[in-house]
C-alpha positions as CSV (number, residue, x, y, z in Angstrom):
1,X,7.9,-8.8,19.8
2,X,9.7,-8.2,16.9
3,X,8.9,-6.3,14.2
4,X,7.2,-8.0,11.0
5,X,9.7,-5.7,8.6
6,X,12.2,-4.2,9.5
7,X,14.3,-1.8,6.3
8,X,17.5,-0.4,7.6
9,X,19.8,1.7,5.3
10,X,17.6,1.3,2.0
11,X,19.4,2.8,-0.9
12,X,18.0,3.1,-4.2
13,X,19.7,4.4,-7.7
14,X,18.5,4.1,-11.4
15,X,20.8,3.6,-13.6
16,X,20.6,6.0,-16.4
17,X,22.6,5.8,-20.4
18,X,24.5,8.4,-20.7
19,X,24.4,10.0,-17.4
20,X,25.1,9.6,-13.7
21,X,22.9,7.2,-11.5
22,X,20.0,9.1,-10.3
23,X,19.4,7.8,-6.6
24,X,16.1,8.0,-5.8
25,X,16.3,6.9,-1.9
26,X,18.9,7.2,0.2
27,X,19.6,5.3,3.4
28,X,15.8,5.1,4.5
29,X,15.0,2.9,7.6
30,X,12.0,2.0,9.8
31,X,9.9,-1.1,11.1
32,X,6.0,-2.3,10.9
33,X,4.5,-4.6,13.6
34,X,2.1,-6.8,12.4
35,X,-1.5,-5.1,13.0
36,X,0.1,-1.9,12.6
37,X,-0.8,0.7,9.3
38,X,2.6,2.7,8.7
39,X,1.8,5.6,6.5
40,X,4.0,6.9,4.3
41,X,3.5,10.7,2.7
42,X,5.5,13.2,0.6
43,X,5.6,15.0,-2.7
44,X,5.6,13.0,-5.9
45,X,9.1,11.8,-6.7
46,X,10.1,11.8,-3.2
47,X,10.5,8.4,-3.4
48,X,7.7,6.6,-1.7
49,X,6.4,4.3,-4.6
50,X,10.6,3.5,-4.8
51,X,10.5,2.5,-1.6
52,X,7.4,0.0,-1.8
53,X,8.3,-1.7,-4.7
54,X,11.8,-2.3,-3.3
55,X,10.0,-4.5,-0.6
56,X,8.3,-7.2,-3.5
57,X,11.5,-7.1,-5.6
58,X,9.7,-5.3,-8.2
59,X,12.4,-2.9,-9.0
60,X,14.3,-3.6,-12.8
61,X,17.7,-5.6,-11.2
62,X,19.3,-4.8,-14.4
63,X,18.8,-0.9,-14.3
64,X,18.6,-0.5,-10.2
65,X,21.4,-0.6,-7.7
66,X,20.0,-1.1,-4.2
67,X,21.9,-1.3,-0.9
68,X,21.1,-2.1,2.9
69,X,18.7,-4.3,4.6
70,X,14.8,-5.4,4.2
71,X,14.4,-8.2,6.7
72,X,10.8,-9.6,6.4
73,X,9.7,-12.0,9.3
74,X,13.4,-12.7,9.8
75,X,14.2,-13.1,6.2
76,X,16.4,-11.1,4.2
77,X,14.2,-9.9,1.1
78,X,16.9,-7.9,-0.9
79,X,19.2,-10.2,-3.2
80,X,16.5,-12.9,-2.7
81,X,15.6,-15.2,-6.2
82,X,13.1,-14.5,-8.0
83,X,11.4,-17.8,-7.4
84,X,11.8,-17.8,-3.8
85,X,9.9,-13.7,-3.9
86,X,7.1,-15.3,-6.1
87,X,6.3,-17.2,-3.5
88,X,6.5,-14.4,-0.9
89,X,4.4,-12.0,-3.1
90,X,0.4,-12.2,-2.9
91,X,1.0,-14.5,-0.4
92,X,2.7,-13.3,2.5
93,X,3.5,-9.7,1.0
94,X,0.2,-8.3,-1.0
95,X,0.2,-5.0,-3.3
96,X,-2.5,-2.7,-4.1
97,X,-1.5,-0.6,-7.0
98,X,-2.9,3.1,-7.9
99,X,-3.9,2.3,-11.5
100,X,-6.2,-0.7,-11.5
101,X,-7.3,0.2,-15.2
102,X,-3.1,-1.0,-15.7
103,X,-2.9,-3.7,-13.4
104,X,-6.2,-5.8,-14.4
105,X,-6.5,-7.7,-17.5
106,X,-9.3,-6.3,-19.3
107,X,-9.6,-9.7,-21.1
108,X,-10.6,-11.5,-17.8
109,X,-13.6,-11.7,-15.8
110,X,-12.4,-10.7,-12.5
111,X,-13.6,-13.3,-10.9
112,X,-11.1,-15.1,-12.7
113,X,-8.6,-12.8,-11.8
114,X,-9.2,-12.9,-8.1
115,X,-9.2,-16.9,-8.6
116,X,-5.7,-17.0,-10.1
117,X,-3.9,-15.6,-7.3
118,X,-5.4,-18.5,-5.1
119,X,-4.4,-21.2,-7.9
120,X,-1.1,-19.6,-7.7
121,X,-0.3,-20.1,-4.1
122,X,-2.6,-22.9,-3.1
123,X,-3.7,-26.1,-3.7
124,X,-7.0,-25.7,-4.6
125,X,-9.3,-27.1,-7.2
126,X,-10.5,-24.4,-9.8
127,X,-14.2,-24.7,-8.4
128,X,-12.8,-23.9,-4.8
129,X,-11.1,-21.0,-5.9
130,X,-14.1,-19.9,-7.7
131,X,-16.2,-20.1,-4.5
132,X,-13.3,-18.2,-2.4
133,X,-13.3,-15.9,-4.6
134,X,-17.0,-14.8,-4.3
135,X,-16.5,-14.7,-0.9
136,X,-13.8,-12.4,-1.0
137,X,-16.1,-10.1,-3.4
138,X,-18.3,-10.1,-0.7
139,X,-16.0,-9.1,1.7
140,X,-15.2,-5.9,-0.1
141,X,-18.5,-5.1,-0.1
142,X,-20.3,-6.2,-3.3
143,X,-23.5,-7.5,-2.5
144,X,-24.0,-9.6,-5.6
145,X,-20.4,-11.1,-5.4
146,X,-21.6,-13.5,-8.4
147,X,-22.7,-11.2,-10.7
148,X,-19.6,-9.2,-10.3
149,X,-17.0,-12.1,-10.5
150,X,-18.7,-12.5,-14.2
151,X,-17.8,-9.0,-15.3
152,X,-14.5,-7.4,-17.0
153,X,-13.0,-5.2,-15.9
154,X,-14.3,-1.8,-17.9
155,X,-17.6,-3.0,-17.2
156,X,-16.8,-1.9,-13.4
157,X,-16.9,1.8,-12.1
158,X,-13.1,2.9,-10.7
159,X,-14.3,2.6,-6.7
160,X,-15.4,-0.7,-8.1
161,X,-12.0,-1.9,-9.7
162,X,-10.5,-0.8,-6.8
163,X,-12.0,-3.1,-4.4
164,X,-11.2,-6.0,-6.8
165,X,-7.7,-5.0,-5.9
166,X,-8.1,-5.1,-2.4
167,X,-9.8,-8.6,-3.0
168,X,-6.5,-9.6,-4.8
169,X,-4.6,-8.9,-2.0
170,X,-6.7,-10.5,0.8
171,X,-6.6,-13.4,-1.0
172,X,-4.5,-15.6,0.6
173,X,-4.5,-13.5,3.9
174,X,-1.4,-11.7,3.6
175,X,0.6,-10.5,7.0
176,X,1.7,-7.0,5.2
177,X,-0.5,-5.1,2.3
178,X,1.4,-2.5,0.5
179,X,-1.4,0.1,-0.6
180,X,0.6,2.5,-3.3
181,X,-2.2,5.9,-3.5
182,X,-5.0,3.9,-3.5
183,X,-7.3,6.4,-3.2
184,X,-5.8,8.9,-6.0
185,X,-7.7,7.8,-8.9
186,X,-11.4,7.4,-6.8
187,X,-13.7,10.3,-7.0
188,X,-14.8,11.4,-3.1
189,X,-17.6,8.8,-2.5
190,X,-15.5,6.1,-3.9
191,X,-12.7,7.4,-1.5
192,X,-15.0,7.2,1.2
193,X,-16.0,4.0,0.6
194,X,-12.3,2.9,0.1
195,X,-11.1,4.5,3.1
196,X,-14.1,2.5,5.3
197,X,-13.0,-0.9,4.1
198,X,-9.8,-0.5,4.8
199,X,-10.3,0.7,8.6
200,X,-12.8,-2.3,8.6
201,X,-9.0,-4.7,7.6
202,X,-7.5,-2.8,10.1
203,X,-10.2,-3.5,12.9
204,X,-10.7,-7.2,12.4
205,X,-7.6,-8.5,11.2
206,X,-3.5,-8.6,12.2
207,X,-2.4,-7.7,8.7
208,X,-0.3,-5.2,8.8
209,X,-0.3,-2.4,6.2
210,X,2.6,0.3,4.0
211,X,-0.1,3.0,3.1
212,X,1.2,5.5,0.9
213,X,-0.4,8.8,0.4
214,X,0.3,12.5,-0.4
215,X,-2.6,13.0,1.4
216,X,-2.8,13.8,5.2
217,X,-6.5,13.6,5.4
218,X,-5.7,9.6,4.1
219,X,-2.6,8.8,6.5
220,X,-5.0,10.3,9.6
221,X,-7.7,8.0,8.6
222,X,-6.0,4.9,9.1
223,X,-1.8,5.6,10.0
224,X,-0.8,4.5,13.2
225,X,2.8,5.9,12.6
226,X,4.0,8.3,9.9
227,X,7.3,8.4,8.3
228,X,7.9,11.8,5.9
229,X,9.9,11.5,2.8
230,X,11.3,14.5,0.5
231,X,14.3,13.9,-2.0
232,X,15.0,9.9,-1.2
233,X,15.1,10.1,2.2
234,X,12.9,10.3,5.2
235,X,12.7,14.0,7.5
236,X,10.1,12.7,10.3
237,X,9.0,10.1,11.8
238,X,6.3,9.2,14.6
239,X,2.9,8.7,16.0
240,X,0.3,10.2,13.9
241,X,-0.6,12.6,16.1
242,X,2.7,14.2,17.2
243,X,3.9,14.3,13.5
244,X,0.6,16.0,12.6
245,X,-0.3,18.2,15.1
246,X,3.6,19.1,16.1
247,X,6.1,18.9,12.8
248,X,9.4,18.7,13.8
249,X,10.7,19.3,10.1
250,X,9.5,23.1,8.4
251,X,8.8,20.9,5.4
252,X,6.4,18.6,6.9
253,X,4.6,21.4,8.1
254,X,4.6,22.6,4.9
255,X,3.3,19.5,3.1
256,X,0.8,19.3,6.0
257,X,-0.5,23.0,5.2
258,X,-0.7,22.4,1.1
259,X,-2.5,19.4,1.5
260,X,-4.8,20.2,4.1
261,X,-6.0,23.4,2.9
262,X,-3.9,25.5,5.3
263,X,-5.4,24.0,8.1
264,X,-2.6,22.1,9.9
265,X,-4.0,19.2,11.7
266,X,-7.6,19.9,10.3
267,X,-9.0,17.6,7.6
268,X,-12.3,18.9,7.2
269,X,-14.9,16.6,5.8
270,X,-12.8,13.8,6.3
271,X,-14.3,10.9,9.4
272,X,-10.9,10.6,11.2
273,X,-9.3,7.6,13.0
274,X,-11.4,7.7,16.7
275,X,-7.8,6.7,18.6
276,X,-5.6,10.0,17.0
277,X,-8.7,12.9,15.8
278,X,-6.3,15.5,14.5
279,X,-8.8,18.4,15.3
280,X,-6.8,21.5,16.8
């Protein structure tokens, strides 16, 4: 079967007054099947966030020069109209941003909020998309989807936001969720809890996910495969396992020893994925 995205030869530079183009990525390739969760992991400003927002078109055209190939269920993403990516994003293509103190409207219930990306992509009457949107409250795990769905956003604890997020992005049952850190902001419980729905997706659904993380503890959770970034471009690539447990790159194993307290493969604390436990 062929792969639900497939990004060959992704180039990325900013444009910059005054100075030389600063490329951020740099000829960066690799696929996702659908049911798959493809983590991505590296340093800040190694280019992972770059690399995600390339995928929805989100980059500035008029400041960003991007070269090579994003092919998304056959179709070719980069140089696409804007109108024709509209369509493509929450709906086919979802994203789950780091911040959601930046990317929900603290004027709107969010309820509302969860309800306009369903008006936006579907036919639906404003009372249906009210309903579905309880239900999808519910399926992140509020048990008074209601009540919530009447709240604004500061009214909401950060774990809290964050599943209103993830509701926004299961709303019209996308095929790919891009998750950008979504864990960096959430205190441990909320990470927790975070982590759990997410492996709950991954169980009961074909959507595929782009996780992004620093963290090794949150790519071993849920990552199928891992791809490692550092300056632009990618150093490893693999099964979860194998990149974990056996580095092929000094710098991943680096990386892997930082951020897992010096215990390479060990992520104490932490209820890993039961197909690749990363206990040595």
């Amino acid at each position: 079967m062929d792969p639900l995205l497939q990004v060959r030869d992704l180039s990325v530079s900013y444009r910059q007054e005054s100075a030389e183009p600063h490329q951020a990525v740099a000829a960066v390739g690799f696929d996702i099947h659908a049911g798959e969760v493809l983590g991505v992991m590296g340093e800040s400003g190694c280019g992972k966030t770059t690399v995600a927002l390339s995928l929805l078109g989100l980059l500035p055209r008029d400041r960003t020069d991007i070269s090579g190939s994003i092919l998304f269920r056959g179709r070719e993403l980069k140089g696409m109209k804007e109108a024709e990516l509209r369509r493509i994003r929450g709906a086919e293509i979802s994203l789950v941003y780091q911040e959601p103190e930046i990317a929900l409207c603290p004027v709107m219930r969010v309820g509302q909020q969860i309800a306009e990306v369903l008006r936006a992509h579907k036919s639906w009457t404003t009372g249906r998309c009210r309903v579905e949107a309880n239900s999808l409250l519910a399926r992140v795990g509020f048990e008074n989807p209601s009540q919530i769905a009447d709240r604004y956003p500061h009214q909401l604890s950060g774990g809290q936001r964050q599943r209103i997020l993830l509701a926004q992005a299961l709303a019209c049952e996308p095929a790919l969720i891009v998750a950008d850190e979504p864990t960096a902001s959430l205190d441990a419980s909320s990470q927790s809890e975070f982590l759990e729905l997410l492996r709950q997706l991954k169980d009961e659904t074909s959507t595929a996910m782009l996780l992004i993380s620093h963290a090794p503890e949150v790519q071993a959770t849920l990552a199928d495969r891992l791809v490692v970034m550092s300056h632009g471009q990618i150093i490893e690539q693999g099964d979860i396992r194998q990149v974990c447990l056996h580095p092929a790159d000094p710098r991943t194993r680096k990386l892997l020893d930082r951020n897992a307290s010096g215990a390479l493969g060990t992520f104490v604390g932490t209820e890993l994925h039961p197909e690749h436990e990363l206990i040595v």
